[in-house]
C-alpha positions in Angstrom: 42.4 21.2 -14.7 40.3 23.9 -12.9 38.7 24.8 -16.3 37.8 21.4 -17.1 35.9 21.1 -14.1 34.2 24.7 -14.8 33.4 23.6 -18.0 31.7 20.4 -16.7 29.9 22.1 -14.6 28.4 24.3 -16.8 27.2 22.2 -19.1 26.0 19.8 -16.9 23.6 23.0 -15.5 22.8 23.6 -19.3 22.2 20.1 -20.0 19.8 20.8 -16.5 18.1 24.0 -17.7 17.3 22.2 -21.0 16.0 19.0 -19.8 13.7 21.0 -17.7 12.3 23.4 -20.8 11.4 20.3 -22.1 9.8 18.7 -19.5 7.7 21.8 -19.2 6.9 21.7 -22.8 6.2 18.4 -22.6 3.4 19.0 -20.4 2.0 22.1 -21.9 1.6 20.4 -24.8 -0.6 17.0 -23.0 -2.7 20.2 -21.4 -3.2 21.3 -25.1 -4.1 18.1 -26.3 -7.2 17.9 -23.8 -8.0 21.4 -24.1 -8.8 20.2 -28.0 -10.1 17.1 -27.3 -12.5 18.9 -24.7 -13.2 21.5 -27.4 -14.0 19.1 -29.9 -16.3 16.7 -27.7 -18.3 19.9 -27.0 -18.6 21.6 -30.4 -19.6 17.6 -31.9 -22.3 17.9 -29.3 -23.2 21.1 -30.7 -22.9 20.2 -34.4 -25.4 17.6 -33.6 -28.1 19.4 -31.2 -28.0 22.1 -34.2 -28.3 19.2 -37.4 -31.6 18.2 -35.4 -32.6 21.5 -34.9 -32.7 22.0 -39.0 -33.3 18.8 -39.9 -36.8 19.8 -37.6 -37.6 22.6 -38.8 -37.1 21.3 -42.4 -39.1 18.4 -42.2 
């Protein structure tokens, strides 16, 4: 009976230390996602300052 109860202790702590990772990746992956978003907003910004930059000089 004592091992049972070790054993369900133990993985109920793994069950813990897993739900946790993923939690944590979870929200390293939403920081991601606006870190990309962010990039992309300023590099469109970019991609058109530098279109009207040639399309002036060209014409």
């Amino acid at each position: 009976m004592t091992w049972a109860i070790v054993f369900l202790v133990l993985a109920t702590a793994g069950l813990v230390v897993i739900g946790v990772a993923s939690v944590r990746v979870f929200v390293a992956v939403r920081g991601l996602g606006r870190e990309i978003q962010r990039t992309r907003d300023l590099l469109e910004v970019k991609q058109s300052t530098l279109k009207s930059t040639i399309q002036h000089r060209e014409g």
